[in-house]
GUVEXVEX-588186 format. One line per 10 residues: number of its first residue (from 0); their letters; for each residue z negated, y negated, x negated of N, C-alpha, C. Coordinates in steps of 0.02 Angstrom, whole numbers. Last residue first. Example, Ala and Ser with C-alpha at 12.3 -4.5 7.8 and 13.67 -1.06 7.14 Angstrom:
GUVEXVEX-588186
1) sa) -354 112 -642 -357 53 -684 -394 -2 -645; -390 284 -660 -390 225 -615 -390 165 -660 .
This chain:
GUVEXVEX-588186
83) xxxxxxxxxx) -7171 -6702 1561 -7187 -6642 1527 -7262 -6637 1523; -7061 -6762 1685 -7128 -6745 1659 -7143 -6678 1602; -6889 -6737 1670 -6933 -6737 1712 -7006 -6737 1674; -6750 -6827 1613 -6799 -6769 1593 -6858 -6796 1646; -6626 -6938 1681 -6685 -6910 1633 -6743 -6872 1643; -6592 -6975 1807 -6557 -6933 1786 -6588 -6916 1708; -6668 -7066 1884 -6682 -6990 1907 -6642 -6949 1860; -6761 -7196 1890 -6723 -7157 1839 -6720 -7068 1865; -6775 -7326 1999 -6794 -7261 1996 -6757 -7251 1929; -6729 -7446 2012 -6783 -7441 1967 -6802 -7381 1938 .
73) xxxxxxxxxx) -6704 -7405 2193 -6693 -7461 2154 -6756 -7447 2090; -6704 -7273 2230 -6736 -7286 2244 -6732 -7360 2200; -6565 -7182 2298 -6615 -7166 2260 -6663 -7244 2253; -6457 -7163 2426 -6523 -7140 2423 -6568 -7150 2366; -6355 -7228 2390 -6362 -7147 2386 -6439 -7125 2387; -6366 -7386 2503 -6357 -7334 2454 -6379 -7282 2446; -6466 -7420 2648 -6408 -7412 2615 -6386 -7381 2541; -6519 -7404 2814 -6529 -7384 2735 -6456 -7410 2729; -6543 -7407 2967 -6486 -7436 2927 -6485 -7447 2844; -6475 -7305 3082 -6524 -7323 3015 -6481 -7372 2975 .
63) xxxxxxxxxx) -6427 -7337 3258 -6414 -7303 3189 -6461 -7330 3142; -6414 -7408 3357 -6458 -7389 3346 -6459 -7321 3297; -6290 -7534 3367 -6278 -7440 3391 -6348 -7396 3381; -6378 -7623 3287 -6363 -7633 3360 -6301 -7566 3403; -6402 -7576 3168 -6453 -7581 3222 -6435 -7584 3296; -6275 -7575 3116 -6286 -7497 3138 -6340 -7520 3176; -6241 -7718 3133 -6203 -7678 3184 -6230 -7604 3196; -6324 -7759 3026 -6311 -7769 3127 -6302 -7724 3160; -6288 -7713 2925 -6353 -7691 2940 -6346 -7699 3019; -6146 -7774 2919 -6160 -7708 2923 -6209 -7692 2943 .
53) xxxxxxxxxx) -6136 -7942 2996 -6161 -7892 2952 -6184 -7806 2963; -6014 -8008 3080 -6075 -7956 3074 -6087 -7929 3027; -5923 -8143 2961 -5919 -8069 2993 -6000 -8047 3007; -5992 -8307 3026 -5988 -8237 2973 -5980 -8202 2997; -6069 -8440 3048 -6027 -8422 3077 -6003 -8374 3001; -6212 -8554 3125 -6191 -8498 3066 -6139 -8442 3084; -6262 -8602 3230 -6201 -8608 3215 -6173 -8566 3152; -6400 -8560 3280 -6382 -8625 3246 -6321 -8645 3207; -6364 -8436 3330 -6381 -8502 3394 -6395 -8551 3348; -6340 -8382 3223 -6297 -8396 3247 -6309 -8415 3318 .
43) xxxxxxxxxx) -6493 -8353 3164 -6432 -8392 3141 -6363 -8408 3170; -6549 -8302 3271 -6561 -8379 3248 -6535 -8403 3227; -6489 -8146 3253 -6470 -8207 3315 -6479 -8282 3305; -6533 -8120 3141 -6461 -8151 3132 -6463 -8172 3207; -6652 -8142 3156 -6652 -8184 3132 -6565 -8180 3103; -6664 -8010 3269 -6697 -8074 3292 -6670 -8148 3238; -6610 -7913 3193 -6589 -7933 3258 -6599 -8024 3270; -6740 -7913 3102 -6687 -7926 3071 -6614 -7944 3114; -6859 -7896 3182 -6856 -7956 3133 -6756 -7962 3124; -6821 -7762 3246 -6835 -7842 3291 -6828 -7894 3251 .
33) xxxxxxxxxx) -6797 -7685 3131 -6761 -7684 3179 -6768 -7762 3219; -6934 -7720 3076 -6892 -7723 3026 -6843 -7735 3088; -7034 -7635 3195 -7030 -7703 3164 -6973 -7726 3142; -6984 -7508 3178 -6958 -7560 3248 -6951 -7636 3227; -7026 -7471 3055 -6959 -7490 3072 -6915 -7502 3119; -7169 -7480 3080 -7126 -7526 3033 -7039 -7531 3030; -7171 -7369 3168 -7200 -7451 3205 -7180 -7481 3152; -7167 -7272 3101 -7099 -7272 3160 -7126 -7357 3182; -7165 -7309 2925 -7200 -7273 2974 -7155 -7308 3047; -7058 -7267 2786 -7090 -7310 2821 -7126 -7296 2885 .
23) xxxxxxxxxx) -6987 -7166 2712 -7053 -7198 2694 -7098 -7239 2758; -6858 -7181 2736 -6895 -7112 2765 -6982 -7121 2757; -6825 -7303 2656 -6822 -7281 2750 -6865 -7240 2781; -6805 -7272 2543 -6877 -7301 2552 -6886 -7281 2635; -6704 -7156 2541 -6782 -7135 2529 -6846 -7188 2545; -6605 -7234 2576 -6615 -7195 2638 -6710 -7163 2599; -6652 -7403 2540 -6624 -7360 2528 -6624 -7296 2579; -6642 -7571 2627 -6694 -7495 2611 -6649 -7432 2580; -6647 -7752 2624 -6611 -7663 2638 -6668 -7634 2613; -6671 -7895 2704 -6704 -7832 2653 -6655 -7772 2672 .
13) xxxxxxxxxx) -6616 -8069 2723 -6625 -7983 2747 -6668 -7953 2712; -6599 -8192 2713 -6670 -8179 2768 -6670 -8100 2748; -6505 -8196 2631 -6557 -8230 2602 -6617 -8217 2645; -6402 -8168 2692 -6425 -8116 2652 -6490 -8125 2617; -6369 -8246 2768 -6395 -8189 2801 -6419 -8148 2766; -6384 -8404 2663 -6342 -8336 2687 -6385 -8305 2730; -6355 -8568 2636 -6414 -8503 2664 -6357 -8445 2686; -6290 -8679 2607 -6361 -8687 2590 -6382 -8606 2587; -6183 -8681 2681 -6155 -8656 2621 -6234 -8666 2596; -6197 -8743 2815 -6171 -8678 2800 -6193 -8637 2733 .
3) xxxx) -6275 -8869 2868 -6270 -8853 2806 -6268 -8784 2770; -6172 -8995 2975 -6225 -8914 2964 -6224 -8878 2881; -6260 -9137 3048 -6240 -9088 2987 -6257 -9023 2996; -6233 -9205 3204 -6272 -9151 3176 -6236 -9125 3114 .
């Protein structure tokens, strides 16, 4: 059996959320997200894929959020003038 480690990351199945998209999402989308993202680092490592836990893991699996950065919103511009 080849294994072809260096093809695919964990990072290549994931998605993050910032803590604002997080707060966005409705409580049945972020069970979802939770089961998908559990579910496809387990696949990867019942097919041998071998890596520190990933951070997102580990807060799912203490059942913590698992956003990441200061909250703002990838794209966003918050530090220029507001609407006029």
């Amino acid at each position: 059996m080849t294994m072809l480690q260096g093809s695919f990351s964990f990072e290549d199945l994931s998605v993050d959320f910032t803590q604002k998209e997080w707060q966005l999402l409705a409580p049945c989308q972020k069970d979802l997200y939770k089961d998908v993202m559990l579910e496809n680092y387990s696949s990867l490592v019942s097919l041998g894929y071998e890596v520190m836990k990933p951070g997102v893991i580990l807060k799912l699996e203490h059942g913590e959020e698992p956003w990441t950065g200061d909250g703002e919103i990838p794209g966003s511009d918050s530090s220029g003038p507001g609407p006029k």
